[in-house]
HTML snippet that shows the backbone in 3Dmol.js (N, CA, C, O; Angstrom):
<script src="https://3Dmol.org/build/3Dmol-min.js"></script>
<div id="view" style="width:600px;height:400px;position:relative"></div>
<script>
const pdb = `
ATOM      1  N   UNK A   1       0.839  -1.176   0.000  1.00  0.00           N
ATOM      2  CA  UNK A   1       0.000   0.000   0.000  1.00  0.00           C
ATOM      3  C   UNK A   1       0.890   1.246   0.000  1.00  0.00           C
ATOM      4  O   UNK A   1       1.625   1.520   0.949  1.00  0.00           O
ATOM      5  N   UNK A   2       0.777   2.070  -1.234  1.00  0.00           N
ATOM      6  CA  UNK A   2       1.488   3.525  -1.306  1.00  0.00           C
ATOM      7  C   UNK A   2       0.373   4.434   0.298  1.00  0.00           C
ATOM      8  O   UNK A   2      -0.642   4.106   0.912  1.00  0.00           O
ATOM      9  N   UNK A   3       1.302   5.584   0.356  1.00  0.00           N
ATOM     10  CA  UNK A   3       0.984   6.759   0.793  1.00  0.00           C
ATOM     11  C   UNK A   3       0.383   7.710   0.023  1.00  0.00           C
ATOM     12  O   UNK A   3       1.250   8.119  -0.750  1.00  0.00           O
ATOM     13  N   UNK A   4      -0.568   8.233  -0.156  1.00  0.00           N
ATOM     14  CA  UNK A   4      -0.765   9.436  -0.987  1.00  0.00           C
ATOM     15  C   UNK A   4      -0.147  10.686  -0.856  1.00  0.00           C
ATOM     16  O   UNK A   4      -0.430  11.474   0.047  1.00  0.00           O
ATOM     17  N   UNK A   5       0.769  10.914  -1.813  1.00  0.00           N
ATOM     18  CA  UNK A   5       1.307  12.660  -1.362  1.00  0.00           C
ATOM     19  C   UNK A   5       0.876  13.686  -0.829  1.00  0.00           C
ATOM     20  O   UNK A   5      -0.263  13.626  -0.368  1.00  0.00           O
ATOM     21  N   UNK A   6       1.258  14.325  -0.772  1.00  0.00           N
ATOM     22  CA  UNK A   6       0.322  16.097  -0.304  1.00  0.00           C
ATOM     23  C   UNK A   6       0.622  16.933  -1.522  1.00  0.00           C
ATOM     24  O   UNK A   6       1.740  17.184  -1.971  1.00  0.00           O
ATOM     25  N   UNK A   7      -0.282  17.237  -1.883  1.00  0.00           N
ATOM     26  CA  UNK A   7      -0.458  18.188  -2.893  1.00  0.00           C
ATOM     27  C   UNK A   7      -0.079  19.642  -1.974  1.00  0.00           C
ATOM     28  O   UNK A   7      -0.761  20.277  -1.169  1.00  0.00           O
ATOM     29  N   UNK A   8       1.490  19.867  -2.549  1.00  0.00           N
ATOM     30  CA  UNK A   8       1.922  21.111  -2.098  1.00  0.00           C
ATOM     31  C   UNK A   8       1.513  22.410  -1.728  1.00  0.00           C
ATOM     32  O   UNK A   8       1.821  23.118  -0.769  1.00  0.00           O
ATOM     33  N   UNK A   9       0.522  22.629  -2.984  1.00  0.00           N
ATOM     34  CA  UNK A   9      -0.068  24.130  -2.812  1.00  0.00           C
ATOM     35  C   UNK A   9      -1.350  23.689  -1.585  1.00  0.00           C
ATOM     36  O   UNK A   9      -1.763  24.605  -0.874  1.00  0.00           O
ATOM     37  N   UNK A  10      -1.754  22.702  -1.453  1.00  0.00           N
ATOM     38  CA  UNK A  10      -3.008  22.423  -0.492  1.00  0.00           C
ATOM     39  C   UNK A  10      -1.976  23.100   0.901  1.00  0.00           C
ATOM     40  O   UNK A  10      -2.124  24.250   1.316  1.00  0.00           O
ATOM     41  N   UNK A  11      -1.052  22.212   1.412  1.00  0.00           N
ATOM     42  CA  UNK A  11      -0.014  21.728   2.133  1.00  0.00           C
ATOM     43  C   UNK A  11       0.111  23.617   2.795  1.00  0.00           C
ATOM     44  O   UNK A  11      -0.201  23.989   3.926  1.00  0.00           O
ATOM     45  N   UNK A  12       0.614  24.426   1.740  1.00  0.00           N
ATOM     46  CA  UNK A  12       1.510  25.624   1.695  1.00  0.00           C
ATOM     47  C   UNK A  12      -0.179  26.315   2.414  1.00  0.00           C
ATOM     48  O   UNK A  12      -0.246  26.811   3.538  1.00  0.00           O
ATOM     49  N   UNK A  13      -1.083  26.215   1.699  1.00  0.00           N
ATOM     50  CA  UNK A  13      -2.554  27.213   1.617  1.00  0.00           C
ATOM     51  C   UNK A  13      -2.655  26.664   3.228  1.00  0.00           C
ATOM     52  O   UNK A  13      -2.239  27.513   4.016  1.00  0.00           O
ATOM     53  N   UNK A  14      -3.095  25.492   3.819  1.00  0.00           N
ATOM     54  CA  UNK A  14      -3.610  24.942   4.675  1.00  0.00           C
ATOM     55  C   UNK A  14      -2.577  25.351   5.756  1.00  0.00           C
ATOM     56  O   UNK A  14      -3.192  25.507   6.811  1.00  0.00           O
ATOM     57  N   UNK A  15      -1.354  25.568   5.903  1.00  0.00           N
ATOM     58  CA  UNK A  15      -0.399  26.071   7.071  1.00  0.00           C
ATOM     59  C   UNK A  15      -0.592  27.670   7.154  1.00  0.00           C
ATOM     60  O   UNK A  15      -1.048  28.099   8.214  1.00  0.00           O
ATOM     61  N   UNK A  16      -0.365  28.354   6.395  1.00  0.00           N
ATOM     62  CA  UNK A  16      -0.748  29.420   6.506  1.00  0.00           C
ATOM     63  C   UNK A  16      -2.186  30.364   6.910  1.00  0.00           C
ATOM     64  O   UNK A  16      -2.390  31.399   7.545  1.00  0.00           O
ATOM     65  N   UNK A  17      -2.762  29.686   6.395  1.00  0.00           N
ATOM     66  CA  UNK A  17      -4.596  29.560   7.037  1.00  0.00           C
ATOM     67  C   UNK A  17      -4.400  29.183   8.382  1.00  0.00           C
ATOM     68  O   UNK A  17      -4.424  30.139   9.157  1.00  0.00           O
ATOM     69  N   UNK A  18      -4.193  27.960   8.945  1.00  0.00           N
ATOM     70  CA  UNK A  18      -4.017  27.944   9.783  1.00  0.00           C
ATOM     71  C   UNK A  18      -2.970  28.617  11.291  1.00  0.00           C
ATOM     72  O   UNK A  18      -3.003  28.539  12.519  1.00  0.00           O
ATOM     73  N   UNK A  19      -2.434  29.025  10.617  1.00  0.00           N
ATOM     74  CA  UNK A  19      -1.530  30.142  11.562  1.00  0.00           C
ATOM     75  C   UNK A  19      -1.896  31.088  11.749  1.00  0.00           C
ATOM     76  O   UNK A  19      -1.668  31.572  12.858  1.00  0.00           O
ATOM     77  N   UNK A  20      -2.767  31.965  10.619  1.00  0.00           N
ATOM     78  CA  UNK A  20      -3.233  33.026  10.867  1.00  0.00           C
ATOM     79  C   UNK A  20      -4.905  33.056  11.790  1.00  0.00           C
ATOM     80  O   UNK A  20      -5.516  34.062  12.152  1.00  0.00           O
ATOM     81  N   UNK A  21      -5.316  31.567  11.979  1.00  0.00           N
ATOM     82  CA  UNK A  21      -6.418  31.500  12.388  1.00  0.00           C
ATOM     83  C   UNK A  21      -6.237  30.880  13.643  1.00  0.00           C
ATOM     84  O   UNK A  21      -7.317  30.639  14.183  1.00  0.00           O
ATOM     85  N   UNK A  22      -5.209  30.524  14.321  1.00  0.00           N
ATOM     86  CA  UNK A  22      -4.873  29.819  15.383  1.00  0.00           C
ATOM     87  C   UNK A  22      -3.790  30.831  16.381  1.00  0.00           C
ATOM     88  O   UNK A  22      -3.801  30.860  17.612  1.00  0.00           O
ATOM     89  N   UNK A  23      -3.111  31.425  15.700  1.00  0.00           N
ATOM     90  CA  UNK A  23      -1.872  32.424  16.117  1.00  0.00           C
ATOM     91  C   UNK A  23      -0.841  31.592  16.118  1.00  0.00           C
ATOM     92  O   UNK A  23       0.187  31.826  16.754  1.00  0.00           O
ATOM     93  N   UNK A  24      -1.027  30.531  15.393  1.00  0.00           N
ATOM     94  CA  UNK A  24       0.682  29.268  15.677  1.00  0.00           C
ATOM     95  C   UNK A  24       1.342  29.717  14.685  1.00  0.00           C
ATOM     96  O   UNK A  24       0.965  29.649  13.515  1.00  0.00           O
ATOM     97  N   UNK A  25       2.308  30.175  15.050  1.00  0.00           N
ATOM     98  CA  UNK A  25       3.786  30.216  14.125  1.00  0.00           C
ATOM     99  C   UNK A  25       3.557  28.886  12.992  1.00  0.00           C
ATOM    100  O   UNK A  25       3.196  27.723  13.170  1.00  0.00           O
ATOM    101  N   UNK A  26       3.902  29.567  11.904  1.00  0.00           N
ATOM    102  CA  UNK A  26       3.761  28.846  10.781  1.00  0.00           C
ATOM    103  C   UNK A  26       4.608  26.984  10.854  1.00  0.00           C
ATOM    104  O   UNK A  26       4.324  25.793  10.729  1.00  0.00           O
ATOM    105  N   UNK A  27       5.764  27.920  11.147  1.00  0.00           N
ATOM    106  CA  UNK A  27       6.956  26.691  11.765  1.00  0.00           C
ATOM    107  C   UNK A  27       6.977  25.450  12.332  1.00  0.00           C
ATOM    108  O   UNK A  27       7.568  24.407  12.055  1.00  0.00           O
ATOM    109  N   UNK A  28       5.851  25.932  13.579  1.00  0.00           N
ATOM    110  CA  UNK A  28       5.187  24.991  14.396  1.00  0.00           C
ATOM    111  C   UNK A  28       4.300  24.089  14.197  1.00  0.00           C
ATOM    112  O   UNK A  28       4.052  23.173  14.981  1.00  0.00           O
ATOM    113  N   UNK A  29       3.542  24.370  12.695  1.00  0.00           N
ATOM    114  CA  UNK A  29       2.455  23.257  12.214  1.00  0.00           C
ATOM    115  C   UNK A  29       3.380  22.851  11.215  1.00  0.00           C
ATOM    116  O   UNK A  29       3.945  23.522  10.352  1.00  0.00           O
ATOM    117  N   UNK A  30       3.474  20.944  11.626  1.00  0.00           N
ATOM    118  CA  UNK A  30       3.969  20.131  11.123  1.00  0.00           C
ATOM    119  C   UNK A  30       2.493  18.786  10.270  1.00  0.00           C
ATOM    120  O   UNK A  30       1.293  18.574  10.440  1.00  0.00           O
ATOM    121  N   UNK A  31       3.453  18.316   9.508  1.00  0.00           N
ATOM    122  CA  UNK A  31       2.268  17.749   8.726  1.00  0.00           C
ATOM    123  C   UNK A  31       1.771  16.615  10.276  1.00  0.00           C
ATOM    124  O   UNK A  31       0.565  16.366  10.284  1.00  0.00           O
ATOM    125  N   UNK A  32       2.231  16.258  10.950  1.00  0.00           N
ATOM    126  CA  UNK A  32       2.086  15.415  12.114  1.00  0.00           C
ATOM    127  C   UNK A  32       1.354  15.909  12.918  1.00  0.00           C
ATOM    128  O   UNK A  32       1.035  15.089  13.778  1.00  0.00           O
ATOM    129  N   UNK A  33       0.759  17.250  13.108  1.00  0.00           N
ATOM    130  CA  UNK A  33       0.413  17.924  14.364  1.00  0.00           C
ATOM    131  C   UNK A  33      -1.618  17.637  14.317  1.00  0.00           C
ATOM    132  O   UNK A  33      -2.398  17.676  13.366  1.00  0.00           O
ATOM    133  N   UNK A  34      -1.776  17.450  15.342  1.00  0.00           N
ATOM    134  CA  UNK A  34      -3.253  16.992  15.574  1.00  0.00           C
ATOM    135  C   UNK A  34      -4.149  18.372  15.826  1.00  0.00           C
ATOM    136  O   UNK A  34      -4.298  19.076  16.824  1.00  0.00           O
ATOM    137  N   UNK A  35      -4.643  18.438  14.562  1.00  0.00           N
ATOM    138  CA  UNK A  35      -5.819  19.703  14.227  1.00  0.00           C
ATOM    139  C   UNK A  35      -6.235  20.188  15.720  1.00  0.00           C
ATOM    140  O   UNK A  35      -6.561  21.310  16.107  1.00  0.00           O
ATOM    141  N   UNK A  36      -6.148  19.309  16.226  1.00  0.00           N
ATOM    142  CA  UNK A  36      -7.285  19.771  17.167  1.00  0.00           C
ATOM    143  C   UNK A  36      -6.348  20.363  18.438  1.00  0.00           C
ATOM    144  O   UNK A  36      -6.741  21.196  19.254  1.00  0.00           O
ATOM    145  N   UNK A  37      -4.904  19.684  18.407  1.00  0.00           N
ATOM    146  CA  UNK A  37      -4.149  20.663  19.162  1.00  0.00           C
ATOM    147  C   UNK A  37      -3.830  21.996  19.253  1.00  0.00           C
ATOM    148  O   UNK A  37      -3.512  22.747  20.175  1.00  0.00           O
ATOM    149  N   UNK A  38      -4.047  22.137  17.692  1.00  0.00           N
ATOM    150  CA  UNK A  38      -3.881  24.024  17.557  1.00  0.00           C
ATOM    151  C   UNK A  38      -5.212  24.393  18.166  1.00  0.00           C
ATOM    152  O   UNK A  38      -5.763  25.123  17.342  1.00  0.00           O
ATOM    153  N   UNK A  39      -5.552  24.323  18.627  1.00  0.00           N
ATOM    154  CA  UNK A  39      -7.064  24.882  19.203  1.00  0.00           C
ATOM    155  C   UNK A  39      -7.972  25.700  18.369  1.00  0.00           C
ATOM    156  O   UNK A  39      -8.599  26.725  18.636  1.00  0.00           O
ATOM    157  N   UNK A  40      -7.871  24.884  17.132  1.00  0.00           N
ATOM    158  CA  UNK A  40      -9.284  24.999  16.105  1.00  0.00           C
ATOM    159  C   UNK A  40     -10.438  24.949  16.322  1.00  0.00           C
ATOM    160  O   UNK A  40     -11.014  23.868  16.450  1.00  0.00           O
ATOM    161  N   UNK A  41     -11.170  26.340  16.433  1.00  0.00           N
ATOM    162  CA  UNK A  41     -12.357  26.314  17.007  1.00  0.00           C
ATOM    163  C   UNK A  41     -13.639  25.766  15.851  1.00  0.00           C
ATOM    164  O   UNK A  41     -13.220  25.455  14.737  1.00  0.00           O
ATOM    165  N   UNK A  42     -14.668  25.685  16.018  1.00  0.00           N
ATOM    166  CA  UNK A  42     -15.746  25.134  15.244  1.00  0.00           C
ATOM    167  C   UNK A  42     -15.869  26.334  13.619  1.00  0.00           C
ATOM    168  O   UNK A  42     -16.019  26.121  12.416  1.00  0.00           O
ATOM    169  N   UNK A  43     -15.733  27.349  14.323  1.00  0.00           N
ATOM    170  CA  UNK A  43     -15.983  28.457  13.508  1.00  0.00           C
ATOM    171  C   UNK A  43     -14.956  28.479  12.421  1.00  0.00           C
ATOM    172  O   UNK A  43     -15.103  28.624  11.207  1.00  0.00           O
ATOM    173  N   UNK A  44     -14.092  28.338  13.000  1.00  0.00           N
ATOM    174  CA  UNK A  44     -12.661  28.210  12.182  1.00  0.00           C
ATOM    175  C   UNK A  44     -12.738  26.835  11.290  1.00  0.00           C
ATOM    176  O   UNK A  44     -12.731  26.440  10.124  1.00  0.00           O
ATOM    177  N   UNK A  45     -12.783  26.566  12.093  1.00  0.00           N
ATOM    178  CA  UNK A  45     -13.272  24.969  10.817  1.00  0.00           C
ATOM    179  C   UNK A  45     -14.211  25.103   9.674  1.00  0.00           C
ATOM    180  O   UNK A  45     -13.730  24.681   8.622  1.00  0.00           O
ATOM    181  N   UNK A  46     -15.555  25.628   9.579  1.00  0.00           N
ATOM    182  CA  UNK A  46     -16.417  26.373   8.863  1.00  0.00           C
ATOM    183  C   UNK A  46     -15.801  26.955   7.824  1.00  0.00           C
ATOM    184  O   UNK A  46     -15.834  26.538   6.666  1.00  0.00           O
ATOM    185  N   UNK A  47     -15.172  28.022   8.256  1.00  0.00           N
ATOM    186  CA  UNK A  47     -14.461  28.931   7.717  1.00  0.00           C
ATOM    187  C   UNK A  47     -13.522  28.630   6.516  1.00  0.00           C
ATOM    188  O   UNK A  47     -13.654  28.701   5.295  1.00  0.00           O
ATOM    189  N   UNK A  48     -12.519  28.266   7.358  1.00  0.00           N
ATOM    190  CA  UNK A  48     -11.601  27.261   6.615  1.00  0.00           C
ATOM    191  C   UNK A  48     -11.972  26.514   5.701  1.00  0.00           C
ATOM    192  O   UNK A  48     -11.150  26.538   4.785  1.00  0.00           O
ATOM    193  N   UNK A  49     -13.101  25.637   5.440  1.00  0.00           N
ATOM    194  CA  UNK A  49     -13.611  24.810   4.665  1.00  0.00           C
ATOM    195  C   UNK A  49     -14.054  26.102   3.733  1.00  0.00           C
ATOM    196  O   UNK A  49     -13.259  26.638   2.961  1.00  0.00           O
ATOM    197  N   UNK A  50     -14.921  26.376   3.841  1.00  0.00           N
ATOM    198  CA  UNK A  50     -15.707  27.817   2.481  1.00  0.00           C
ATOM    199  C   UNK A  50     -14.681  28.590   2.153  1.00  0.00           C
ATOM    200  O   UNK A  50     -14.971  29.494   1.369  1.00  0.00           O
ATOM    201  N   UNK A  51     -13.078  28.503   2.654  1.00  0.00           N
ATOM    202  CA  UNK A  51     -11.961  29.342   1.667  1.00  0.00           C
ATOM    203  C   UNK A  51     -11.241  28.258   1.030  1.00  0.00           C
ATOM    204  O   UNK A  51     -10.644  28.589   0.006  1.00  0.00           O
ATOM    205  N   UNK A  52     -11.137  26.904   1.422  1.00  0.00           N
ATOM    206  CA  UNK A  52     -10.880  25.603   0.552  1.00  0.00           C
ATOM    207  C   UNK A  52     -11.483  25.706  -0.126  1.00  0.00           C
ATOM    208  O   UNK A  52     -10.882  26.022  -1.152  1.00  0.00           O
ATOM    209  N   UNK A  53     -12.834  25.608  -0.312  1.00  0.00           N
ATOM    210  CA  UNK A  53     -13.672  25.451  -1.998  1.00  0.00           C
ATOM    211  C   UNK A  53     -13.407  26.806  -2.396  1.00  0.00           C
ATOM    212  O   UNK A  53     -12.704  27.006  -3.387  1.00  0.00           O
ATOM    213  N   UNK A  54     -13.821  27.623  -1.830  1.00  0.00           N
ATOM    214  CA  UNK A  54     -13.345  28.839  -2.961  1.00  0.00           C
ATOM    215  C   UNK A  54     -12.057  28.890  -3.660  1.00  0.00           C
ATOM    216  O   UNK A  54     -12.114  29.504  -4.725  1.00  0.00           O
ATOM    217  N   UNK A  55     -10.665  28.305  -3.280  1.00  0.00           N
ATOM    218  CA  UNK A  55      -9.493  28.684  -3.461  1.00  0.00           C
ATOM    219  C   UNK A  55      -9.216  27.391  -4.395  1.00  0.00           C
ATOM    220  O   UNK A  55      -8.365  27.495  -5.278  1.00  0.00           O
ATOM    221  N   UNK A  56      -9.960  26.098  -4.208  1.00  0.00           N
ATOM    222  CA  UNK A  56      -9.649  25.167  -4.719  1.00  0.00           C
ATOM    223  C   UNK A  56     -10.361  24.458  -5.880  1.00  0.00           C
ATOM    224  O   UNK A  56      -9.986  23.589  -6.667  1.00  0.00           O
ATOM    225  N   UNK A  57     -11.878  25.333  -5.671  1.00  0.00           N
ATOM    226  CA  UNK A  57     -12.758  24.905  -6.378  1.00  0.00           C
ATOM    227  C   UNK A  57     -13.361  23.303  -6.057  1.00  0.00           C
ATOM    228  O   UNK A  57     -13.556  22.599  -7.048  1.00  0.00           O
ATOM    229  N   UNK A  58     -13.562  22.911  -5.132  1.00  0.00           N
ATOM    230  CA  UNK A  58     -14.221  21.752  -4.777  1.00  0.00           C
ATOM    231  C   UNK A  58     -14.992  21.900  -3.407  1.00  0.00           C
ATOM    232  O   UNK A  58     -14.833  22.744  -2.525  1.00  0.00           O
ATOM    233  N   UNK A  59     -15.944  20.750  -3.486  1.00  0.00           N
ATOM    234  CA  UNK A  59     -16.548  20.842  -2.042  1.00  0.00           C
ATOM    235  C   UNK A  59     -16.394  20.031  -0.734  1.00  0.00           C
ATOM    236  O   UNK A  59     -16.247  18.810  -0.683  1.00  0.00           O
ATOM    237  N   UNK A  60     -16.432  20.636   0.012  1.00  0.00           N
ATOM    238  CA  UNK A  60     -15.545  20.253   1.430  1.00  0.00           C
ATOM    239  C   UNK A  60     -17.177  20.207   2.599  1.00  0.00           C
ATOM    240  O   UNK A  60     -18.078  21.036   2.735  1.00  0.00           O
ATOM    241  N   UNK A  61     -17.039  19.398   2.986  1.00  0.00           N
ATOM    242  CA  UNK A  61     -18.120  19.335   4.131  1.00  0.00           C
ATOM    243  C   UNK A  61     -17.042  19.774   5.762  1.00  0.00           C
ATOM    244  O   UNK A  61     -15.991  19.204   6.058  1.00  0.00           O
ATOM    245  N   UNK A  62     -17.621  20.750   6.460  1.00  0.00           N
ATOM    246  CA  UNK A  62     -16.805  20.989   7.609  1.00  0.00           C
ATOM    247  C   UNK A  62     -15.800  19.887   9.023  1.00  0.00           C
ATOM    248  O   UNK A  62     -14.831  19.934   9.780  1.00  0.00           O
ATOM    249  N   UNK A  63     -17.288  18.741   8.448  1.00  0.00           N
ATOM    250  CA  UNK A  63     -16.580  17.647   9.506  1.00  0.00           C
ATOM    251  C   UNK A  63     -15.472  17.563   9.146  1.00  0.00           C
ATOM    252  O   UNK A  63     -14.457  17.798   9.803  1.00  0.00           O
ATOM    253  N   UNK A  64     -15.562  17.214   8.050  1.00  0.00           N
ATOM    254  CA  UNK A  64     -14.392  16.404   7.378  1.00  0.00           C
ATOM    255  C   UNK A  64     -12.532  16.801   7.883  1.00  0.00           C
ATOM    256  O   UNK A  64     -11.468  16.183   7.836  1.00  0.00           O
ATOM    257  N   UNK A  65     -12.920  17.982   8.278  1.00  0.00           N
ATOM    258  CA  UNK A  65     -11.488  18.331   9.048  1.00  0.00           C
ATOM    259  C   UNK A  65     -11.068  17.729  10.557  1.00  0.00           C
ATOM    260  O   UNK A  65      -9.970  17.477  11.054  1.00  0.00           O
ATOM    261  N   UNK A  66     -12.351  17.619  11.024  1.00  0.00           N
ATOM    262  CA  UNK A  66     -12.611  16.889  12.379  1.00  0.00           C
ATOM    263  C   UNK A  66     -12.439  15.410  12.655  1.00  0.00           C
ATOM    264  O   UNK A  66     -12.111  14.774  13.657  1.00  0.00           O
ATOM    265  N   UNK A  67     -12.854  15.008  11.117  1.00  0.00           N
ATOM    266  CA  UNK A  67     -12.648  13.619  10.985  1.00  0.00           C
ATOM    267  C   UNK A  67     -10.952  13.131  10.803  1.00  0.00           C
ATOM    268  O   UNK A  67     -10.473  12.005  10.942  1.00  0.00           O
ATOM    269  N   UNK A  68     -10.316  14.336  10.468  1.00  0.00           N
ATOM    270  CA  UNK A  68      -8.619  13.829   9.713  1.00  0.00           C
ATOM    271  C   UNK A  68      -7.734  13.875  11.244  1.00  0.00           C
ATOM    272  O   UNK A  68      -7.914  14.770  12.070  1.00  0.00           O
ATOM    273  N   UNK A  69      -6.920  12.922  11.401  1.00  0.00           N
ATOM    274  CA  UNK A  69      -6.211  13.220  12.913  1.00  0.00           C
ATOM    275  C   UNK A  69      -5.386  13.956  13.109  1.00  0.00           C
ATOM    276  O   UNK A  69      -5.187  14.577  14.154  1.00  0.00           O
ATOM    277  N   UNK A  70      -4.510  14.008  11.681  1.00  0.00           N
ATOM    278  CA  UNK A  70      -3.238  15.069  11.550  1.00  0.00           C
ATOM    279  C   UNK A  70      -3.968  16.000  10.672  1.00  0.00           C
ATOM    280  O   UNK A  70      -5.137  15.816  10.335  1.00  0.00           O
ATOM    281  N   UNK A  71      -3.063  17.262  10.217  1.00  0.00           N
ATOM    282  CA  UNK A  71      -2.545  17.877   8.928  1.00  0.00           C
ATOM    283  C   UNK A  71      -2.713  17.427   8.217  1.00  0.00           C
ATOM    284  O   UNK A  71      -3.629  17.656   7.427  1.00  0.00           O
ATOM    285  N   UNK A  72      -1.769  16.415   8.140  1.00  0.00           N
ATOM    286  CA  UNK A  72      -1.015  15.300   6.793  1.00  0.00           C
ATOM    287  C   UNK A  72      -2.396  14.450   6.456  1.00  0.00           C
ATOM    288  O   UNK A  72      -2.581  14.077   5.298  1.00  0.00           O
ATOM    289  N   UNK A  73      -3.147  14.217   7.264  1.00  0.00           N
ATOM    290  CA  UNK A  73      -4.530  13.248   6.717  1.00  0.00           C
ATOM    291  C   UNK A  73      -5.419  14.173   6.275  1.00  0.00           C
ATOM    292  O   UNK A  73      -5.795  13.811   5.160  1.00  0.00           O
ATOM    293  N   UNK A  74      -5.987  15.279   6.624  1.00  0.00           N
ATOM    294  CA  UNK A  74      -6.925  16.269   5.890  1.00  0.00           C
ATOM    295  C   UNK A  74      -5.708  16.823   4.895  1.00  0.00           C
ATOM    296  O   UNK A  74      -6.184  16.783   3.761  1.00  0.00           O
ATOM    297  N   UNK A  75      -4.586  17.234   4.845  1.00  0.00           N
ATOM    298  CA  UNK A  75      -4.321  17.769   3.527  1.00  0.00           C
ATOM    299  C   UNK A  75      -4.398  16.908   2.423  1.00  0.00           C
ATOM    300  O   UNK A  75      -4.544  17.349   1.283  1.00  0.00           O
ATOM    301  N   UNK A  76      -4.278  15.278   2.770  1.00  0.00           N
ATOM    302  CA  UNK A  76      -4.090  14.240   1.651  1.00  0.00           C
ATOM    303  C   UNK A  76      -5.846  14.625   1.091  1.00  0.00           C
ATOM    304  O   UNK A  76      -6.266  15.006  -0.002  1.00  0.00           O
ATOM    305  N   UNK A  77      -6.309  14.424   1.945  1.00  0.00           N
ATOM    306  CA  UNK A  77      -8.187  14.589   1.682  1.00  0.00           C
ATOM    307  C   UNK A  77      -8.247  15.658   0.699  1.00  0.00           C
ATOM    308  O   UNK A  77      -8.625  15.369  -0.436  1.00  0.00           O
ATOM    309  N   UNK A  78      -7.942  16.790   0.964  1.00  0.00           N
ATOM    310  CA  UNK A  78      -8.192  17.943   0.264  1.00  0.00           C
ATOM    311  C   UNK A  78      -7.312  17.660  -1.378  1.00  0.00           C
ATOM    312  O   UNK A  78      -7.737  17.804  -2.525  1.00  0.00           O
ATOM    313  N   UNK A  79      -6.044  17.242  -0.902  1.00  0.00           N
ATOM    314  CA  UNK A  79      -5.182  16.907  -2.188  1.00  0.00           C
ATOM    315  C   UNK A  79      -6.443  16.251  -3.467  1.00  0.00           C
ATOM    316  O   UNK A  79      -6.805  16.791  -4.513  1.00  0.00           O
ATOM    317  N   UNK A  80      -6.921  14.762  -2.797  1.00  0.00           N
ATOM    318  CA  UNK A  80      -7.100  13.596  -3.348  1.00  0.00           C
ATOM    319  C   UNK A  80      -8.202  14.658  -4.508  1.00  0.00           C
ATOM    320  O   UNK A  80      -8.247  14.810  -5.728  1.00  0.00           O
ATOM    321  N   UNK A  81      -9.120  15.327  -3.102  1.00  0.00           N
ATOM    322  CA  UNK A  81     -10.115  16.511  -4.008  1.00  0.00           C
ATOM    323  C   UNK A  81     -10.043  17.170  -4.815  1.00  0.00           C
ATOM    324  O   UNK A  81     -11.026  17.558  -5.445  1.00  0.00           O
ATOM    325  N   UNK A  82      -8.423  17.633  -5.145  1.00  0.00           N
ATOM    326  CA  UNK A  82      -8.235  18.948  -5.759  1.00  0.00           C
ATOM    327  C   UNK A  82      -7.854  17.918  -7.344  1.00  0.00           C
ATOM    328  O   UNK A  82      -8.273  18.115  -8.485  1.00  0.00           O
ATOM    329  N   UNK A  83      -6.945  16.850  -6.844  1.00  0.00           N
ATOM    330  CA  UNK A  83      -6.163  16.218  -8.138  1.00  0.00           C
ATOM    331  C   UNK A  83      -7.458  15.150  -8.578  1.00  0.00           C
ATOM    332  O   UNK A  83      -7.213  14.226  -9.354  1.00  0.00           O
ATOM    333  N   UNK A  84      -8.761  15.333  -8.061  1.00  0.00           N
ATOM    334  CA  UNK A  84      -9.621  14.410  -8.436  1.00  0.00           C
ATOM    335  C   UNK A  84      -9.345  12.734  -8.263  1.00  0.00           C
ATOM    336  O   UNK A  84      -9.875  11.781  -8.834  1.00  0.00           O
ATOM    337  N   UNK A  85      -8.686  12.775  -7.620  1.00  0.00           N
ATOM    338  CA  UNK A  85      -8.627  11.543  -7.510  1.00  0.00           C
ATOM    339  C   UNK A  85      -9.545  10.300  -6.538  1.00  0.00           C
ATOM    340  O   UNK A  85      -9.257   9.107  -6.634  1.00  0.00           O
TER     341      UNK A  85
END
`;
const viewer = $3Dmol.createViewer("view");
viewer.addModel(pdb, "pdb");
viewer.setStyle({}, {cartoon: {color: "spectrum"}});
viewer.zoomTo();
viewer.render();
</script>
């Protein structure tokens, strides 16, 4: 069984979003780090999702960030979305 990559620009969009919506130093979110440790609030999750489809052009249901344990598992999600796969 392969790994699925991270689609970079997801990867680059999704750290930066998140830093500016959490106050975590960019640095500090690693593809390993558990969403829910940055203290991602509900709203922010919302949020976040309706500037993914806008930026990416696909549709994102809000759980779905709630559902990923890391970074690295919702960015693959968003990837798989963006490269259609």
């Amino acid at each position: 069984m392969t790994v699925r990559q991270i689609n970079p620009d997801v990867m680059a969009f999704l750290i930066g979003r998140l830093s500016e919506l959490t106050g975590t130093p960019p640095s500090e979110i690693g593809i390993d780090i558990a969403l829910i440790d940055l203290g991602l609030q509900s709203i922010d999750a919302v949020l976040l999702c309706g500037e993914i489809e806008d930026r990416f052009r696909i549709e994102l249901d809000p759980t779905t960030i709630f559902d990923a344990e890391t970074l690295g598992d919702f960015a693959r999600e968003v990837g798989s979305r963006v490269d259609g796969a």
